[in-house]
Residue frames as a rotation matrix with the C-alpha (Angstrom) as fourth column:
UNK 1
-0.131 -0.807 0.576 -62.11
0.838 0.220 0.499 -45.19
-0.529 0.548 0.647 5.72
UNK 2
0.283 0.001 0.959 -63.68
0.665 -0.721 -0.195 -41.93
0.692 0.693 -0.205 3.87
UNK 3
0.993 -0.059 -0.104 -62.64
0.008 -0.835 0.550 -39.82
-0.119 -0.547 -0.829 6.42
UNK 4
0.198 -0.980 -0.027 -58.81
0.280 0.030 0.960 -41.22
-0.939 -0.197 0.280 6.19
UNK 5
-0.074 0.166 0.983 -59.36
0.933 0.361 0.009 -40.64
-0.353 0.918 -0.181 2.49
UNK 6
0.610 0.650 0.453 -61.02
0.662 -0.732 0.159 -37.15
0.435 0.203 -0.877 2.53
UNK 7
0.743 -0.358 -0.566 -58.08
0.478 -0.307 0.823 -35.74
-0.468 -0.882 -0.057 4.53
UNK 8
0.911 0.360 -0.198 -56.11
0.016 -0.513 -0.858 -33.39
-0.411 0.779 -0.474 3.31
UNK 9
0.785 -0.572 -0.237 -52.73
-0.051 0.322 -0.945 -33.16
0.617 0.754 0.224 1.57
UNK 10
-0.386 -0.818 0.426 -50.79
-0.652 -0.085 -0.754 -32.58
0.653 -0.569 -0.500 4.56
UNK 11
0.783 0.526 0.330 -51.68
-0.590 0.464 0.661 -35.94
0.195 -0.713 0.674 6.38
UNK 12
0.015 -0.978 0.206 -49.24
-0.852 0.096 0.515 -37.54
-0.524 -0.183 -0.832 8.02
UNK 13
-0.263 -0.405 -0.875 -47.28
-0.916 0.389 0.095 -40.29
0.302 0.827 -0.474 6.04
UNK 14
-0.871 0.384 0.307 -48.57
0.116 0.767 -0.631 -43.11
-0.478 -0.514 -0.712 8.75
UNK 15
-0.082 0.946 0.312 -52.06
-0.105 0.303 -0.947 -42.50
-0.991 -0.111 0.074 8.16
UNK 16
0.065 -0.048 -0.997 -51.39
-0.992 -0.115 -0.059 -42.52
-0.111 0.992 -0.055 4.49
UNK 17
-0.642 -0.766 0.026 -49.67
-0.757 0.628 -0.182 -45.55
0.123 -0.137 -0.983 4.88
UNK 18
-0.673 0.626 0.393 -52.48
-0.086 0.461 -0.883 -47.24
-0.734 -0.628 -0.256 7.03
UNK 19
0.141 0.913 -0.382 -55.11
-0.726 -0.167 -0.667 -46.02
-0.673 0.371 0.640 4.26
UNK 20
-0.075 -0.474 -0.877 -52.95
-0.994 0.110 0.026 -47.41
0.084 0.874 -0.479 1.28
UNK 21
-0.963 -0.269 -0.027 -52.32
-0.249 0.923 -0.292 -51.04
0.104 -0.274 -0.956 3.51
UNK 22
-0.186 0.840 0.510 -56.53
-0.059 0.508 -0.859 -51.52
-0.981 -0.190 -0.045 4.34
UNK 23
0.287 0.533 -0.796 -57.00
-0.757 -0.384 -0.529 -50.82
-0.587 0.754 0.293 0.60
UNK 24
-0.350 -0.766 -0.539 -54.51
-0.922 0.384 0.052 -53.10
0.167 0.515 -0.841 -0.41
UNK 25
-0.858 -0.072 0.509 -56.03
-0.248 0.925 -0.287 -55.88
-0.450 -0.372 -0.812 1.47
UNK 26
0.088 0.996 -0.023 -59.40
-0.497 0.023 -0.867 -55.28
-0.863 0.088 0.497 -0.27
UNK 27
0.332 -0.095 -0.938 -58.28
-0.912 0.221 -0.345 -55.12
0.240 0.971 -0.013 -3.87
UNK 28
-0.391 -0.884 -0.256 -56.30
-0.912 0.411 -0.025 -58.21
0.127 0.224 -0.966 -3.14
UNK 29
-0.778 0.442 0.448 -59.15
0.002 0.714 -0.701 -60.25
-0.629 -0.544 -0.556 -1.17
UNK 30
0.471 0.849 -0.241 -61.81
-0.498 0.030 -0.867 -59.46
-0.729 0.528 0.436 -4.09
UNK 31
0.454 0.278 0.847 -62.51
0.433 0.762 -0.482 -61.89
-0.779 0.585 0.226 -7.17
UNK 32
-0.683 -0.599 0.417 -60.44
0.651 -0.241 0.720 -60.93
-0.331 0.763 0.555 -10.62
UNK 33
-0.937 0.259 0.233 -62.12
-0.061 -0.780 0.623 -58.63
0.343 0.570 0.747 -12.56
UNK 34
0.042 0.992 -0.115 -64.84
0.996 -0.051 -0.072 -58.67
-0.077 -0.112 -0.991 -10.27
UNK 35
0.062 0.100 0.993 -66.16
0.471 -0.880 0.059 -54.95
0.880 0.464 -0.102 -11.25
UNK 36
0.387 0.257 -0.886 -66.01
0.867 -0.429 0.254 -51.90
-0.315 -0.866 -0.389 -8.35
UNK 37
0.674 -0.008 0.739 -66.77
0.213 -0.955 -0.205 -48.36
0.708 0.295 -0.642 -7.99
UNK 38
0.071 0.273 -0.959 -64.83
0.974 0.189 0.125 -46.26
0.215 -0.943 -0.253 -5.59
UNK 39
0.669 0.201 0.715 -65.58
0.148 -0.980 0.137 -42.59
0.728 0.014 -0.685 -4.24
UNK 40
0.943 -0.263 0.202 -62.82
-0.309 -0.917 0.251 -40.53
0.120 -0.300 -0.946 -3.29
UNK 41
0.344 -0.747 0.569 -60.19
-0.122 0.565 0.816 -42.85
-0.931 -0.350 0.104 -3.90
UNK 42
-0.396 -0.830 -0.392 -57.16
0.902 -0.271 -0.337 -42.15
0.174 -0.487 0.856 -5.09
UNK 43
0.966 0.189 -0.178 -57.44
0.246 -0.887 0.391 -38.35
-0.084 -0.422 -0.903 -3.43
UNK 44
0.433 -0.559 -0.707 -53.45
-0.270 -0.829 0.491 -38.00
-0.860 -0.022 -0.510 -4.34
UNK 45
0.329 -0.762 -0.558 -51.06
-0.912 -0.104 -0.397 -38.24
0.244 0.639 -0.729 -7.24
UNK 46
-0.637 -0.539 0.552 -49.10
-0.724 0.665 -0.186 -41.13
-0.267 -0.518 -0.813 -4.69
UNK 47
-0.426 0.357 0.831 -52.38
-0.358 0.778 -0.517 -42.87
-0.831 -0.518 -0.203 -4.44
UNK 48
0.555 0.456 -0.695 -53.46
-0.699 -0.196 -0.687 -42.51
-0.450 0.868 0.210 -8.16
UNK 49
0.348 -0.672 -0.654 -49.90
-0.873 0.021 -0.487 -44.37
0.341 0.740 -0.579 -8.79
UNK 50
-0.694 -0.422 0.583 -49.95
-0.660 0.696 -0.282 -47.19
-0.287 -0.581 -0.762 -6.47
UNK 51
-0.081 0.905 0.417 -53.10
-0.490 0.328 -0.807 -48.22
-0.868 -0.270 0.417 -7.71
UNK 52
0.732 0.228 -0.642 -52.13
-0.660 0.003 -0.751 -48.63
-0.169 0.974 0.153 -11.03
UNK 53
-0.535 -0.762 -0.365 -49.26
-0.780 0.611 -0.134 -50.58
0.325 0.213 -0.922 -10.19
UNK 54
-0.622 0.515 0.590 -51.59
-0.202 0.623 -0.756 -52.85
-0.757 -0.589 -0.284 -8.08
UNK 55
0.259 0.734 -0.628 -53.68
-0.684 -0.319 -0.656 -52.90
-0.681 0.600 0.419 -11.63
UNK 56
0.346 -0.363 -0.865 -51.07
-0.900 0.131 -0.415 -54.02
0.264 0.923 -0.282 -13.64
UNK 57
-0.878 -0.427 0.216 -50.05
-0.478 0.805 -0.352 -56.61
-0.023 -0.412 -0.911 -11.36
UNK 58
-0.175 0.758 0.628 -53.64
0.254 0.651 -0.716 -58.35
-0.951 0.034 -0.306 -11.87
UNK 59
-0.885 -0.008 0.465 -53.63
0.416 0.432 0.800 -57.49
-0.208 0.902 -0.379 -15.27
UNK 60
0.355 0.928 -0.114 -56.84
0.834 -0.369 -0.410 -55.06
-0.423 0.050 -0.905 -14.91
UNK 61
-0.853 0.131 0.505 -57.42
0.050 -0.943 0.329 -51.24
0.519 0.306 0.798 -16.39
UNK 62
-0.472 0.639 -0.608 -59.49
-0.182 -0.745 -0.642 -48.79
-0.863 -0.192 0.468 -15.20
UNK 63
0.051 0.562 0.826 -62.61
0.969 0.171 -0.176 -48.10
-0.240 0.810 -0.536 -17.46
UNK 64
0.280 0.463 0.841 -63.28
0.459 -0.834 0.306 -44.64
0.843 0.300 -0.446 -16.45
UNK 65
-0.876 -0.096 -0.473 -61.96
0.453 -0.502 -0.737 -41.84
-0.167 -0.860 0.483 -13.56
UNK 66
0.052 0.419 0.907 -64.60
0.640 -0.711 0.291 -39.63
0.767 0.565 -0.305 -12.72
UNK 67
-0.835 -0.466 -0.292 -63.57
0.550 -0.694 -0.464 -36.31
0.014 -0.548 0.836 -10.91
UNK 68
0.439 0.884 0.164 -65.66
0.750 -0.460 0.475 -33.59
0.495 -0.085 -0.865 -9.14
UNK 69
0.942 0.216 0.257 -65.20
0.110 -0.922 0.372 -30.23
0.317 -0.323 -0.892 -7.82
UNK 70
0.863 -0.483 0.147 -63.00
-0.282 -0.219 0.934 -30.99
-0.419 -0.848 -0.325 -5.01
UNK 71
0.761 -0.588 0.274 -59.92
0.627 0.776 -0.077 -33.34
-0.167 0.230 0.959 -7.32
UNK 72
0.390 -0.820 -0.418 -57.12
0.251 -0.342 0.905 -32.26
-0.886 -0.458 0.073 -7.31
UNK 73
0.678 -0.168 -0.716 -55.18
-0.733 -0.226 -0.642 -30.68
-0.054 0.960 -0.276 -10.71
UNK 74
-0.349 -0.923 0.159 -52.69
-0.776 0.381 0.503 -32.95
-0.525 0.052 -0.849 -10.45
UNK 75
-0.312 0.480 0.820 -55.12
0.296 0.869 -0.396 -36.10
-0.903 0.119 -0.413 -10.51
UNK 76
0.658 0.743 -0.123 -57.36
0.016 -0.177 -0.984 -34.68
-0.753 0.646 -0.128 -13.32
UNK 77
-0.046 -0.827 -0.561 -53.73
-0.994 -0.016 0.106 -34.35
-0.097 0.562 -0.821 -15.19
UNK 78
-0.679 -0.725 0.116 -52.84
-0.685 0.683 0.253 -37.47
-0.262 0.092 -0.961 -14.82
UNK 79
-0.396 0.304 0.866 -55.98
0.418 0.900 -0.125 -39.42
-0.818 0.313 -0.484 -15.96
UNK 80
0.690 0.262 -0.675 -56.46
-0.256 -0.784 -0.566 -37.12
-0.677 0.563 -0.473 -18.51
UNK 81
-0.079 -0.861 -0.503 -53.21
-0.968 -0.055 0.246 -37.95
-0.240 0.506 -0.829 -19.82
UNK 82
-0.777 -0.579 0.245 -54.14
-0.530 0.813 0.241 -41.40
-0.339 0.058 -0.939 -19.55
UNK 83
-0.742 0.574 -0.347 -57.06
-0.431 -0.012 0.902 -40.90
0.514 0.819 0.256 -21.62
UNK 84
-0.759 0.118 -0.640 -59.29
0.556 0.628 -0.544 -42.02
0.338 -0.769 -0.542 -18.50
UNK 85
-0.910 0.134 -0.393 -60.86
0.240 -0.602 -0.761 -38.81
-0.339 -0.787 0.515 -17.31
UNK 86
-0.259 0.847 0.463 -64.78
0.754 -0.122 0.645 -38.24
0.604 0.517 -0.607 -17.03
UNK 87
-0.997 0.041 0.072 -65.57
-0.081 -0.669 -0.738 -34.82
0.018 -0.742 0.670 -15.36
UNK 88
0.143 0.988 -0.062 -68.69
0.580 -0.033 0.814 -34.19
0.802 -0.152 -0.577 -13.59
UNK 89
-0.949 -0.167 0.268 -69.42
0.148 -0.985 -0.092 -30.68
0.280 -0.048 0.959 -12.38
C-alpha cells in the first residue's frame, strides 16, 4: 500500500480509487476512537478531503498532521488552515 501511496500526482484515477477503497475498509473495520498513526497518507489535497469526511462521519478529529520534506504545498495549506499542522524538517 506505500508504494500506491508514494506515487506521484499523475497516477491514474483507478489506482487512486483502489488506494482510497483498501483504506476505507480499514478505517471502517477498526474500533471507534481506537488511536492510529499513518505515514504518507493523505499524499493529495483529494485524499486529505475524503478523510475528513470519513472523520466526521464517526465523529473523530485529527490531533495532529505532521508533514516532511516531500508534502505537498497544497496539503501543508490545508492543515495549516485547519490549525492541524506539525512540520518536521
Amino acid at each position: 500500500m506505500r508504494q500506491e501511496i508514494s506515487r506521484p500526482a499523475a497516477s491514474s484515477a483507478k489506482s487512486e480509487k483502489a488506494l482510497l477503497a483498501a483504506l476505507r475498509r480499514w478505517f471502517w473495520m477498526r474500533k471507534p476512537d481506537a488511536g492510529f498513526v499513518l505515514t504518507d497518507f493523505p499524499a493529495t489535497l483529494l485524499q486529505a478531503m475524503v478523510f475528513d469526511e470519513w472523520l466526521d462521519a464517526r465523529n473523530e478529529a485529527l490531533d495532529a498532521v505532521f508533514v516532511g520534506r516531500n508534502t505537498s504545498t497544497e496539503l501543508i495549506e490545508y492543515y495549516r488552515n485547519h490549525g492541524l499542522l506539525s512540520e518536521v524538517f
